[in-house]
N, C-alpha and C positions, 0 to 999 in steps of 0.2 A: 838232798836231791843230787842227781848223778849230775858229773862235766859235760855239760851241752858241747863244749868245744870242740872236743874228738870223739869219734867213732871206739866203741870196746876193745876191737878187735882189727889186725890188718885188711885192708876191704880187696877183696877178690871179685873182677868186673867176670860177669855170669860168661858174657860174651866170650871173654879168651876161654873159659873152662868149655865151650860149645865149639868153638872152632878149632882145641886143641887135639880133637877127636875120641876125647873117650867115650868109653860102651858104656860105663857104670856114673852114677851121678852121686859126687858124695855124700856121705850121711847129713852133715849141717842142711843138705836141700830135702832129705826126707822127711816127709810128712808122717803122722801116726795114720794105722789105718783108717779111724774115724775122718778124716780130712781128705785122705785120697781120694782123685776124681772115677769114675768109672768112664772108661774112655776105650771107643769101639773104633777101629781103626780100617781104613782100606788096605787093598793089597798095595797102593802107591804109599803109603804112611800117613796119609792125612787123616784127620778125625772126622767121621763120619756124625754126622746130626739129627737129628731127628724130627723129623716133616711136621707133628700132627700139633705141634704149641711154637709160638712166638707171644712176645710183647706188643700192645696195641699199637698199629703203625696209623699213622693219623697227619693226614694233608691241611697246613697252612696256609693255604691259598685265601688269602681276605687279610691276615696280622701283618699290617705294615705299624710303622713307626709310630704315627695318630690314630690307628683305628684298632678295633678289636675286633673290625668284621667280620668275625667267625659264624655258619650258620650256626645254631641252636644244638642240631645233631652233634659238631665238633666239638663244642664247649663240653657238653657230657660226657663224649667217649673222653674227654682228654681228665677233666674232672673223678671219671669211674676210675682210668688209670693212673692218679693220684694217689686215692685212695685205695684201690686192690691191690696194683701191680706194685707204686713208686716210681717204674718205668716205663718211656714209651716211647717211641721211633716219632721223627717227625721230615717230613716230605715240605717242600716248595717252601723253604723256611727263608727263605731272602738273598741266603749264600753262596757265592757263585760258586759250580761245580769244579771250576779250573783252577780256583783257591784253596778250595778244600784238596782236591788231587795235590796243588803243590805244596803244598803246609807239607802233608804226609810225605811227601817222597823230597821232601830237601831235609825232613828230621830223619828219613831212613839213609840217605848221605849222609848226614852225619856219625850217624851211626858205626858207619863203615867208615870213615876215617881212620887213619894212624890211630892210637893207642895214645903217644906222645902229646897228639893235639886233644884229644878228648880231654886226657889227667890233668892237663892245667885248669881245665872246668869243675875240680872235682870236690864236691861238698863237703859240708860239715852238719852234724845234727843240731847245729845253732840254730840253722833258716831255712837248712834242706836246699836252699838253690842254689844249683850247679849237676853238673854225672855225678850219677850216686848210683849205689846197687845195694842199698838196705832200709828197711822202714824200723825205725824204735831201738833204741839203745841198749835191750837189754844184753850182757853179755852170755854168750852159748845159746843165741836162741836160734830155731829150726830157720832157716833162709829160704827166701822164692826166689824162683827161677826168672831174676827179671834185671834187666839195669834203667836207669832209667833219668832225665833231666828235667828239674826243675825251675822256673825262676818264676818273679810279680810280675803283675801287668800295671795294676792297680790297687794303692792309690798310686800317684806317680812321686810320692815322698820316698816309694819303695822299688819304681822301675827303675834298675841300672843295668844302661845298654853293656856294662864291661861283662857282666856275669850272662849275657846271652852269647851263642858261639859264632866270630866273626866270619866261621867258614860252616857249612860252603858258601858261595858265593850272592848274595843278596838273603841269605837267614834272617838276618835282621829285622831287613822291610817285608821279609813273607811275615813273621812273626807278631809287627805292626798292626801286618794291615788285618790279616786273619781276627788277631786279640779285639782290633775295634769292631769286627763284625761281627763277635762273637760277645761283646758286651751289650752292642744293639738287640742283638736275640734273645738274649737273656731278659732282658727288660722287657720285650713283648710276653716272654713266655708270663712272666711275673704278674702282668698284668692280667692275665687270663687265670691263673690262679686265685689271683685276689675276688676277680668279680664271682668264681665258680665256689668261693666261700661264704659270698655274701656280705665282701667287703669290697668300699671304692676301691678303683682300679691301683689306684696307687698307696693303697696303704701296707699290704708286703713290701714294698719298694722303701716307704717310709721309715718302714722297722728296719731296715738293711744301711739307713742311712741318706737315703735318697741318690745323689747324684756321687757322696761318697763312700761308696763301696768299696770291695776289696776283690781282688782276680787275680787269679795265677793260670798257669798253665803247667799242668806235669806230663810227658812226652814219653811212653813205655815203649820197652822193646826187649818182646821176649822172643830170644835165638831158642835154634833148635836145640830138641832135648831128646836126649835117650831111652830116656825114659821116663814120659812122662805122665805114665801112670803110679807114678810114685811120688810126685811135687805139682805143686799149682805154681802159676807165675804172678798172682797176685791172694793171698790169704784171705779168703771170706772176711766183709766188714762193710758196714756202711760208710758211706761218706759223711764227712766231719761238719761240711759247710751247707750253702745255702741249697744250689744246684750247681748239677755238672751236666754239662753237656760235650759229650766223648765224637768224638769222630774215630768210628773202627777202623779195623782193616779191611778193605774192600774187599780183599780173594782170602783171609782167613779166620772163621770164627773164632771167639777164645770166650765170650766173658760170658759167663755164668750167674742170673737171676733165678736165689731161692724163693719159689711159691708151693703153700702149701705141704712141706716138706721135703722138698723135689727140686733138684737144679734144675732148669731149662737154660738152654744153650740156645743163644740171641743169635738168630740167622740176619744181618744186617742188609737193609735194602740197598740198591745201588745211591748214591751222594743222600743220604738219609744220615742225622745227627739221633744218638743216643740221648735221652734226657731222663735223668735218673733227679728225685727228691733228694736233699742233705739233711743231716740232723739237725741244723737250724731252721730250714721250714717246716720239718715235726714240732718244734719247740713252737714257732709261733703260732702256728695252724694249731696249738693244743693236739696235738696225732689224731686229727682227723685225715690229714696226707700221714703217709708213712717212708721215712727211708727204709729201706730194705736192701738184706744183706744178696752182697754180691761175690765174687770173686770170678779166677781169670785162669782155665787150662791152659799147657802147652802143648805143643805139635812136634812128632819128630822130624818131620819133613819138611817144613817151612817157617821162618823166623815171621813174627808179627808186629808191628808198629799201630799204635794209634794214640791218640792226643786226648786228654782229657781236661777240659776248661773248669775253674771252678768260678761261680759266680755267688761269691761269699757279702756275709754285713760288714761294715766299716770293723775294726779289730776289738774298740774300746767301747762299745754301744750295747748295754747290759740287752739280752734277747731274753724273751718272755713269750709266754701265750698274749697274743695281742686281746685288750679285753672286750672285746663285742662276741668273743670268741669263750668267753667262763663265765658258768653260771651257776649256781649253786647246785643243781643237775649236773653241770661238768666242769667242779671248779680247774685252776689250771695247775697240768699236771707237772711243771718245770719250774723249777727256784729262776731268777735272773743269773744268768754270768757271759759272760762277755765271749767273744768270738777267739781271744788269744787264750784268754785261762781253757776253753776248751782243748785248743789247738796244742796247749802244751801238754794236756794230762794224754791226748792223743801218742802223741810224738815220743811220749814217755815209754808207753804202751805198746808202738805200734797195731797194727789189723786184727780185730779182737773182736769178728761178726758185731753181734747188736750191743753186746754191754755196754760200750762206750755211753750214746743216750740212753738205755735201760736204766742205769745206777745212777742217773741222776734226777728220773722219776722219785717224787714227793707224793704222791697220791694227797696227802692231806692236806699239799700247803698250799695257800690262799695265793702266796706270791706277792701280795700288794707293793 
């Protein structure tokens, strides 16, 4: 197995190569053309989108902490977008709009900070937390056009304030407070899925661990590009964990949900969170939910920032098809393995669309 310790290769942050003004973007950021996005541009340079498809955008107004109050209607549009989409926009979800605004614009200061201050933040592919600008170890592989900071939230054996960035100025407590409200939300969503399966409210939450789960937070920021119809800023892939819920960028689309063969480009509502399925809720929901592969253009005219929460299982807690859920009609279609052995054969890999959960479908195996 390769040295988790260092990185293959010298890491080159995307950022200085975007701000040092070149026209040409180098080959490591080229994509094959099978992967290039197709991207229609205004006369001003921004990426023009396209009106006639979005992801289902679906109002929370009733999911507080004790209740599920959701009418009937919501439960289903949210339940169809489970299953069809994996994605879907959520409105009135508990979080205040002026938290959400400053999360985003004290990680886009940072962003912009010295160069100096950022590099002491700078990761390794041990744990991935800290500035980094590459996913998966392989050496000479094609690069995205992205940099980007990661650290844990949770459990707190694994939150350390030194690896979050003391600057700018109250990072920390935006960080805090955001992380706890976005573990609250997390927990409602869960609980809405469990009942729309036909399981008590709390038994995905169960299978995650209960009250010990695992969160992180990873903070993208894709500067502009020259060309960015030749690289993506995040490589088609599902996510690894439970659920994410992304907070975009308010003034710039970028991320990209494949259906039916076809990217759709997510027009984000105003303070509206992203919430995308993980390969662990495929795993336990048996892929009645599905993750589905995503990925993230770039702009040549405006850099982009947004925040992606992941709301993962405890790391050591083997996940399975829960069984109310396999039945000899649908035995279950996932072996047990645990939340890290996934996260490492990931890490290994890096962004590799749907294989990652595909190849470790059993069709035969009982699982017991």
């Amino acid at each position: 197995m390769n040295n988790l310790q260092e990185w293959p290769e010298p890491i080159i942050r995307v950022q200085s190569l975007s701000e040092s003004g070149l026209s040409m973007i180098p080959d490591r950021y080229v994509k094959p053309l099978s992967d290039r996005p197709i991207i229609n541009r205004s006369e001003s340079g921004n990426n023009e989108v396209d009106d006639d498809v979005n992801i289902p955008l679906i109002d929370l107004t009733g999911l507080t902490e004790g209740e599920t109050g959701l009418p009937p209607t919501t439960m289903d549009r949210i339940s169809s977008a489970c299953r069809e989409w994996g994605f879907f926009q959520v409105v009135n979800h508990g979080v205040s709009p002026s938290l959400m605004d400053g999360a985003r614009e004290t990680w886009r200061s940072f962003f912009h900070l010295p160069m100096e201050i950022k590099q002491s933040y700078a990761n390794s592919p041990k744990t991935y937390e800290g500035y980094g600008s590459r996913l998966g170890i392989e050496k000479g592989a094609i690069l995205d056009w992205s940099d980007y900071y990661f650290l844990h939230y949770l459990p707190f054996s694994l939150k350390d304030y030194n690896k979050w960035p003391a600057s700018p100025d109250s990072c920390r407590e935006v960080i805090d407070e955001y992380g706890k409200e976005l573990v609250k939300l997390g927990g409602r969503i869960m609980k809405v899925l469990s009942v729309n399966l036909g399981l008590k409210e709390d038994r995905l939450q169960n299978a995650f661990g209960g009250d010990n789960l695992g969160a992180c937070l990873r903070i993208n920021f894709y500067p502009k590009c020259p060309q960015p119809d030749l690289t993506l800023g995040l490589s088609s892939h599902s996510d690894p964990g439970g659920l994410t819920i992304l907070l975009p960028d308010h003034q710039v689309p970028g991320l990209q949900v494949r259906r039916d063969g076809r990217w759709i480009t997510v027009k984000p509502a105003p303070h509206a969170f992203i919430v995308n399925i993980g390969d662990q809720v495929q795993v336990l929901s048996n892929a009645n939910y599905k993750s589905v592969e995503h990925r993230v253009i770039v702009n040549s005219g405006m850099e982009r920032v947004s925040l992606a929460f992941f709301y993962n299982p405890k790391s050591d807690i083997p996940i399975k098809p829960v069984e109310e859920l396999v039945s000899e009609e649908k035995p279950a279609l996932y072996p047990p393995m645990t939340f890290d052995e996934y996260r490492l054969f990931i890490r290994l890999n890096g962004p590799k669309g749907k294989s990652q959960v595909e190849s470790l479908k059993s069709p035969r195996c009982t699982c017991d």
